[in-house]
MITIPA-26115 format. One line per field, with one value per residue (C-alpha): residue number from 1; residue in three letters; x, y, z. Coordinates in pm, whole numbers. Example, Ala and Ser with C-alpha at 12.3 -4.5 7.8 and 13.67 -1.06 7.14 Angstrom:
<atoms>
num	1_2
residuo	ALA_SER
east	1230_1367
north	-450_-106
up	780_714
</atoms>
This chain:
<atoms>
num	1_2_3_4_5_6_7_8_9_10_11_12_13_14_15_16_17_18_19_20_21_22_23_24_25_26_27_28_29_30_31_32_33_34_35_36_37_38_39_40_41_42_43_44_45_46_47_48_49_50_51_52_53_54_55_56_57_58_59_60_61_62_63_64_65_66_67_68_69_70_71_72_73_74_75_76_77_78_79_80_81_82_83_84_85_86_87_88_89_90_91_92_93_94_95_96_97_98_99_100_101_102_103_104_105_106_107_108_109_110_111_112_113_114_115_116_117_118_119_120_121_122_123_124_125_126_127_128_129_130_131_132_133_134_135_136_137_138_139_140_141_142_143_144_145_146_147_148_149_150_151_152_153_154_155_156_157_158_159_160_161_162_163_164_165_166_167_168_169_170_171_172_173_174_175_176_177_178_179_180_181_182_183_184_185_186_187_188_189_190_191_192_193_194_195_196_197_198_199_200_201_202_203_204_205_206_207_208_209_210_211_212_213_214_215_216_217_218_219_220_221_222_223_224_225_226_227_228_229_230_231_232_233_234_235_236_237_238_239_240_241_242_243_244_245_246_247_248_249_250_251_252_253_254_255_256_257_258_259_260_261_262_263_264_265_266_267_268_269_270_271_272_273_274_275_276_277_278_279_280_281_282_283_284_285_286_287_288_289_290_291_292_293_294_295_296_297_298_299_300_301_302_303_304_305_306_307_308_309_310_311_312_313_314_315_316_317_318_319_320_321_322_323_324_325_326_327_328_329_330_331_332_333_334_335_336_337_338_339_340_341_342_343_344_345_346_347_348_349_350_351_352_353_354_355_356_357_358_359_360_361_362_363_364_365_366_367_368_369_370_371_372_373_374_375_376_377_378_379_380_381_382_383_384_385_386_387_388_389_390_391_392_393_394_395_396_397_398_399_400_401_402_403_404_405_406_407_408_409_410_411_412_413_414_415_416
residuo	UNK_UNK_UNK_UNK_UNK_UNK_UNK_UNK_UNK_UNK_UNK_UNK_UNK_UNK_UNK_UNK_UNK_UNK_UNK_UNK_UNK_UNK_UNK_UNK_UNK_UNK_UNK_UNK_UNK_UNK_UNK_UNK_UNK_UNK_UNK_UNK_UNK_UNK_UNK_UNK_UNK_UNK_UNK_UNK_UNK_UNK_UNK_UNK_UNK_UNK_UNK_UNK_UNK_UNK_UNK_UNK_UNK_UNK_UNK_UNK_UNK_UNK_UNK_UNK_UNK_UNK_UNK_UNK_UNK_UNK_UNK_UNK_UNK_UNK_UNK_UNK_UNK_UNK_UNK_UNK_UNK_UNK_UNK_UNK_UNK_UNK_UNK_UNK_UNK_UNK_UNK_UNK_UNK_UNK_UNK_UNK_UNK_UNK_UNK_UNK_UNK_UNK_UNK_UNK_UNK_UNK_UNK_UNK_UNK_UNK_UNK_UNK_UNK_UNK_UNK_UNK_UNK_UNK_UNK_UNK_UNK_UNK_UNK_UNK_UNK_UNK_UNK_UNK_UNK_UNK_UNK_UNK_UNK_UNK_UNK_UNK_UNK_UNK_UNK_UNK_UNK_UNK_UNK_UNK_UNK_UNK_UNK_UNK_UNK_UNK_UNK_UNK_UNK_UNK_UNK_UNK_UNK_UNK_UNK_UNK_UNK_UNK_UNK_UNK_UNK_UNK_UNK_UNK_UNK_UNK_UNK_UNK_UNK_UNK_UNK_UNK_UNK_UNK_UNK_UNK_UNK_UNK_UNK_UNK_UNK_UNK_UNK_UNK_UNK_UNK_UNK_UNK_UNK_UNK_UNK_UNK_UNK_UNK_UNK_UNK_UNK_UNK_UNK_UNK_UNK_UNK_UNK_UNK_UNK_UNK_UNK_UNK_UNK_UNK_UNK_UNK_UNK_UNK_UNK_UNK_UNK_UNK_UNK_UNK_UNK_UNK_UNK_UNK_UNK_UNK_UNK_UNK_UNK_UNK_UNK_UNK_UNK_UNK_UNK_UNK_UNK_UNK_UNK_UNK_UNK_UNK_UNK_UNK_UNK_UNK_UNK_UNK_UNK_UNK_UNK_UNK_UNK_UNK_UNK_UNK_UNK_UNK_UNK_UNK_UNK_UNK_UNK_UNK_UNK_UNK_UNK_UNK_UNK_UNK_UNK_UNK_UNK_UNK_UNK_UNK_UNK_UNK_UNK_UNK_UNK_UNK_UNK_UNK_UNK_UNK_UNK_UNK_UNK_UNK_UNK_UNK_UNK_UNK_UNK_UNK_UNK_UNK_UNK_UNK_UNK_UNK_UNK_UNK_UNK_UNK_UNK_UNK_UNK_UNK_UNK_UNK_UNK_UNK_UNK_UNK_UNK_UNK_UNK_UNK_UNK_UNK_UNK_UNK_UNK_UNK_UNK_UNK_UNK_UNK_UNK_UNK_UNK_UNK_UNK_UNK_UNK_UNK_UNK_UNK_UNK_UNK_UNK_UNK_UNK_UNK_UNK_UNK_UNK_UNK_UNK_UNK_UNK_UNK_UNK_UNK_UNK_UNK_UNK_UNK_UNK_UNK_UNK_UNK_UNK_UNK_UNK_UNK_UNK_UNK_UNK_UNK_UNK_UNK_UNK_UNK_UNK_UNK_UNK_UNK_UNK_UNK_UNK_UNK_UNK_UNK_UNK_UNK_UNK_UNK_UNK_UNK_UNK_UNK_UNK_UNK_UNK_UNK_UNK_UNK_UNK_UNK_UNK_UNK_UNK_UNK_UNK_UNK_UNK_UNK_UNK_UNK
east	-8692_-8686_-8341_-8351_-8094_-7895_-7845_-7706_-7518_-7334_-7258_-7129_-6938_-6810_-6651_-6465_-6291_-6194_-6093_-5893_-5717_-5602_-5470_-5329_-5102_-4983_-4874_-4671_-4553_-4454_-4266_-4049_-4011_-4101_-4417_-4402_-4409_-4624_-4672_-5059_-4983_-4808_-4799_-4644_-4329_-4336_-4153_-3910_-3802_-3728_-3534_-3313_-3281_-3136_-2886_-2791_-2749_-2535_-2296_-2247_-2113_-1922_-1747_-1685_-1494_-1318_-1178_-1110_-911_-728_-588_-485_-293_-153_-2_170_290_429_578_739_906_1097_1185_1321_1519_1665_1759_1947_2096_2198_2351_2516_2713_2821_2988_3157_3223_3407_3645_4007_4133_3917_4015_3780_3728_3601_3379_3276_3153_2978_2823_2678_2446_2346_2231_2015_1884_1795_1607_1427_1305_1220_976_864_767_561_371_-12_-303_-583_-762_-466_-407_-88_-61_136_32_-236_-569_-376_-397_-371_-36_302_404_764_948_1294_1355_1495_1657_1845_1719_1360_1059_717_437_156_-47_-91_-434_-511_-790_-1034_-1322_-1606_-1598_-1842_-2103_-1871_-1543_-1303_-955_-701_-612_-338_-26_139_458_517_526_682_983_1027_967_1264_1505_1891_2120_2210_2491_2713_2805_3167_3210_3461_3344_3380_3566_3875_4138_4383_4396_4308_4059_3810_3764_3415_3476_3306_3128_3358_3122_2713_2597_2819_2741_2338_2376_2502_2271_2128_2407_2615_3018_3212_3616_3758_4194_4255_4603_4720_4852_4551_4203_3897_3651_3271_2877_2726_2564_2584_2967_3018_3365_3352_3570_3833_3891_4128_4439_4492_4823_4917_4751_4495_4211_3851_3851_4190_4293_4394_4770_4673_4904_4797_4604_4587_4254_4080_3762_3474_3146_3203_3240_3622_3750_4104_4207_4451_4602_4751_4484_4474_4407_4038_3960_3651_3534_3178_3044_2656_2409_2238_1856_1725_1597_1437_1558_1375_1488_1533_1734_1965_2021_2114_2367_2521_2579_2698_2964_3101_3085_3281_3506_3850_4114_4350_4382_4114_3867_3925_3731_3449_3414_3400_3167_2929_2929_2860_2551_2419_2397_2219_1972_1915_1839_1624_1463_1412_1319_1037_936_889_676_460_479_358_27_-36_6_-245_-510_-490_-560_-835_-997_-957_-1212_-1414_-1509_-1549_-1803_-1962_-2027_-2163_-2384_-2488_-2543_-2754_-2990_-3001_-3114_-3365_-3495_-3558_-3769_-3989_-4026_-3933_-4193_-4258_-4298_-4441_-4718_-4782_-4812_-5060_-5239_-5177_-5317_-5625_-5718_-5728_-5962_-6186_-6141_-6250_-6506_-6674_-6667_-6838_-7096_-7143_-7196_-7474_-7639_-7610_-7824_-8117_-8420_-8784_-8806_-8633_-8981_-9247
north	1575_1460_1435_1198_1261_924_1122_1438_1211_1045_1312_1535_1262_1193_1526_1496_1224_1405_1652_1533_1285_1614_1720_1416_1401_1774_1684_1412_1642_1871_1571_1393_1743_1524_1660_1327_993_777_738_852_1195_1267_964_1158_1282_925_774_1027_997_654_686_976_834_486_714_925_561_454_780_734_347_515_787_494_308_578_666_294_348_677_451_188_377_608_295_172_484_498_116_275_548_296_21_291_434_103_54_387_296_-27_125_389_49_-59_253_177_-183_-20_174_2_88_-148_-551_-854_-858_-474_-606_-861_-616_-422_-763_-810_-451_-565_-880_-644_-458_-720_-893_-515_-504_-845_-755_-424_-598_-909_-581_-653_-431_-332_-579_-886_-957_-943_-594_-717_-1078_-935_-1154_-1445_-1203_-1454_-1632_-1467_-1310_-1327_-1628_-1825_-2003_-2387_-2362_-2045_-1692_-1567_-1642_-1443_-1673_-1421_-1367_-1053_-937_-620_-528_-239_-72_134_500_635_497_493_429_232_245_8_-16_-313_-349_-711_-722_-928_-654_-390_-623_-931_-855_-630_-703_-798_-580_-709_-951_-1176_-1514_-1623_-1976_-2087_-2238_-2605_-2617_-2402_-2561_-2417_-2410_-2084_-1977_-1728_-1627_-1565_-1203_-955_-615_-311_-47_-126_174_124_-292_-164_9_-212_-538_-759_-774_-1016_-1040_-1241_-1259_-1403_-1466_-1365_-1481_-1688_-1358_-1101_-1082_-849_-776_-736_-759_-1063_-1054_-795_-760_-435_-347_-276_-55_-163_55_-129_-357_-311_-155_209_368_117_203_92_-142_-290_-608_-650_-782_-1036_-1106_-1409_-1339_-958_-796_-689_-401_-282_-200_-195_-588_-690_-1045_-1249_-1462_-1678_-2023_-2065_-1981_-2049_-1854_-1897_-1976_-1788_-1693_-1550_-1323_-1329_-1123_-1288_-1258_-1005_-1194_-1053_-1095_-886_-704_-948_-1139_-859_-785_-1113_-1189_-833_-980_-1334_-1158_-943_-1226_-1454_-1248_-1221_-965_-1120_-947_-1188_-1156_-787_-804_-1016_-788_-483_-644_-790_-417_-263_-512_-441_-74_-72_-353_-88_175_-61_-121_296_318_29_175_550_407_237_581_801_543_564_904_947_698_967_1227_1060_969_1358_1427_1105_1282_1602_1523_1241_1492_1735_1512_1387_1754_1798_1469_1595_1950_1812_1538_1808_1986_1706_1575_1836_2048_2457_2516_2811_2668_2369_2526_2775_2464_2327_2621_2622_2297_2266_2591_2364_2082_2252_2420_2079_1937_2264_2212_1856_1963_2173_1981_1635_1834_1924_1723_1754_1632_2027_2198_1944
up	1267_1588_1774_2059_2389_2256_1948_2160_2379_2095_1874_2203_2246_1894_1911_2233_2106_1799_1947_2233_1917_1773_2113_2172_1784_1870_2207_2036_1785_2067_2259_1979_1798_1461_1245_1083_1377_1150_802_867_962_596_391_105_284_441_131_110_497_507_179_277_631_480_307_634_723_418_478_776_725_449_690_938_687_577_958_940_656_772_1080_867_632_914_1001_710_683_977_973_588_760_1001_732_595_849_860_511_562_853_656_422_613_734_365_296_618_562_250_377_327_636_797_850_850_1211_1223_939_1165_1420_1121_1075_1376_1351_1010_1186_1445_1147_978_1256_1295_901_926_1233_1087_778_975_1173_1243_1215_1477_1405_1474_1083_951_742_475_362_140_211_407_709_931_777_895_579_582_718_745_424_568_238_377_308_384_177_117_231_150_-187_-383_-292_-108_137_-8_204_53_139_-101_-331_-631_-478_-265_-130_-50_271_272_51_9_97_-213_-482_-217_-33_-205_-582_-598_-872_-769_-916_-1295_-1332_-1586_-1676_-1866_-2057_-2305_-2684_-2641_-3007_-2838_-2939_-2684_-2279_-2250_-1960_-1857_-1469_-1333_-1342_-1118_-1205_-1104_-1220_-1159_-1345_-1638_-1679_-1606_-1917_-2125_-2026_-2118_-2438_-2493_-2539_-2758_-2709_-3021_-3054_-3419_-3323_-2997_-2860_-3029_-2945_-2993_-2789_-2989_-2926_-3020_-3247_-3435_-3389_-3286_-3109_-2729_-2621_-2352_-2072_-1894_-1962_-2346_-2457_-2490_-2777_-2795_-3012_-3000_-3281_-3247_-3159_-2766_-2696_-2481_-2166_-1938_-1637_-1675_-1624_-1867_-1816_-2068_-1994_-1608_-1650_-1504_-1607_-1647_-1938_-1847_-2036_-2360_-2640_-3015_-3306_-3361_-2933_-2813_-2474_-2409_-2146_-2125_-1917_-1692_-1620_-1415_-1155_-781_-418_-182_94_312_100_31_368_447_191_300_645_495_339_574_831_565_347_440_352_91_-253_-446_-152_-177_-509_-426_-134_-326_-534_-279_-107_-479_-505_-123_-243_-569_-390_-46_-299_-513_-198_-88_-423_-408_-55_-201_-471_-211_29_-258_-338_15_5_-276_-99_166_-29_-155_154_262_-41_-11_409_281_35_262_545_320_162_490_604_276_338_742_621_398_657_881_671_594_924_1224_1397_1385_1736_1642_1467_1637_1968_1852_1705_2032_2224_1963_2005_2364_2320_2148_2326_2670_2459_2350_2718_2849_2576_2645_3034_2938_2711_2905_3176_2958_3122_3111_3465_3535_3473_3596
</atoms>
């Protein structure tokens, strides 16, 4: 076989290259610290680093929202903690409002802070986030949620939806309340109506009545009265319908027992079931008078708040007034402490979202830590091995250009 000096040139040459491309992909490997910088130098762990790289990728979105979500909630937290502060302090000012030594014109300055306070819910409760949305108008984040009323009173002017982010493949958290279900959806405390049978044949009458005892009247609604005169100077007081006797507490005769017919005396008050009401008039045998429960219907904080400081600004200190006072101070209670109760609800969901982002990081960071640990063992370097490599094929690298040195000056022309 004859082997012509082309032939040496190229293959001498042929292996240079090789070699110094094998040099030249350890140097690399050596520089980015990667074993893997294109799919050619492992195809097989190729697939699996771009796969467990798009889910480093997807954790780390998910921690991202989940600090996100921390702040958010950290906030509403926070913004709880002083609506409720000022409920408290609210209601520290009924009590107060309810001592008798006090006129109308102390009540009027007792008036005035419920007016502040008011003003400070109603700007705790229209707070905005980090991002400039309203916190509390559930996805109308850009609509003021609570507002004037031109009707009187305020209004909710939200909707009901709340804002979730993703923090982990399987689950999402809630990082908005409305204000709806929290402040405006709470129910007024539970109340009555009276109204005389329109087939009385006497003039006998039936006062509004107020509730003297909220716990008591809470109790017994929604049930129904019925006030019947089995004489024009006897009556008895019974459920309707099922006629069972009520028991009066209040302005039937010594000795009275449940059952029994009530003397009646006109314009006395009368009290069962913390209900208080006046009969007055000339009734007939067979005249009935009716006391029904009213609906339960809501208010909202707001609402309640406002109606407080209406009456104290407006009720005076005559006897009558002194009842619709006490009973407008009764209601401003059990609605502050509807209100600390609808806020503690809220607080304790938050709380629980919390908790749950707490886990959801945890297990985010060490399944990031997990996909890291394996990504490094499919695509980082041994510096150990890959600068011996190194160091070997540089060897042979300098050994191949020696070899093509020699051989490129074998001539005949040297021994003519």
């Amino acid at each position: 076989m004859r082997v012509s000096t082309h032939l040496v040139f190229q293959r001498s040459l042929t292996g240079i290259l090789n070699a110094q491309a094998k040099v030249s992909v350890t140097q690399e490997q050596i520089s980015t610290g990667k074993r893997v910088n294109q799919a050619a130098d492992d195809p097989a762990a190729t697939a699996s680093i771009y796969r467990i790289r798009k889910e480093i990728a997807t954790t780390g979105h998910y921690l991202r929202n989940g600090t996100l979500a921390e702040g958010e909630l950290l906030l509403e937290e926070s913004i709880f903690q002083s609506i409720e502060s000022s409920i408290q302090r609210v209601r520290e000012l009924v009590v107060s409002a309810g001592n008798g030594a006090i006129g109308f014109e102390e009540r009027k300055g007792i008036a005035a802070e419920v007016e502040q306070r008011l003003d400070e819910m109603l700007n705790y409760l229209n707070s905005k986030g980090a991002n400039g949305e309203y916190m509390f108008a559930g996805h109308q984040g850009q609509i003021k949620p609570f507002a004037v009323n031109p009707a009187g009173g305020f209004q909710f002017q939200g909707d009901e939806g709340q804002r979730v982010l993703q923090i982990s493949s399987e689950l999402s958290v809630a990082v908005r309340d409305s204000g709806k279900g929290i402040f405006a959806d709470i129910p007024e405390p539970e109340n009555f109506s009276t109204r005389v049978a329109g087939a009385n044949a006497g003039t006998g009458a039936i006062n509004p009545g107020h509730v003297m005892n909220q716990e008591d009247f809470s109790r017994f609604h929604p049930q129904n009265i019925q006030i019947e005169f089995a004489t024009a100077n006897t009556f008895t007081v019974q459920l309707t319908p099922s006629g069972v006797d009520v028991g009066v507490t209040s302005g039937a005769q010594p000795g009275y027992v449940i059952g029994n017919a009530v003397e009646y005396t006109a314009g006395q008050p009368i009290e069962f079931e913390g209900m208080r009401i006046e009969l007055s008039g000339v009734p007939q045998a067979g005249d009935d008078f009716f006391i029904d429960s009213d609906p339960v219907v809501t208010q909202g904080l707001l609402n309640s708040v406002d109606t407080l400081f209406a009456g104290l600004s407006s009720i005076g200190d005559s006897a009558a007034e002194q009842l619709d006072l006490d009973e407008m101070l009764a209601d401003a209670l059990v609605s502050l402490d509807a209100a600390r109760e609808s806020l503690s609800v809220a607080r304790g969901q938050l709380g629980a979202r919390l908790n749950v982002l707490e886990t959801a990081e945890i297990g985010n960071e060490n399944w990031k830590l997990l996909n890291q640990t394996t990504l490094s063992e499919l695509e980082d370097v041994d510096y150990t091995e890959v600068i011996s490599r190194f160091s070997l094929q540089t060897v042979a690298l300098q050994a191949a250009q020696q070899s093509f040195a020699r051989v490129s000056s074998l001539s005949l022309f040297q021994f003519l």
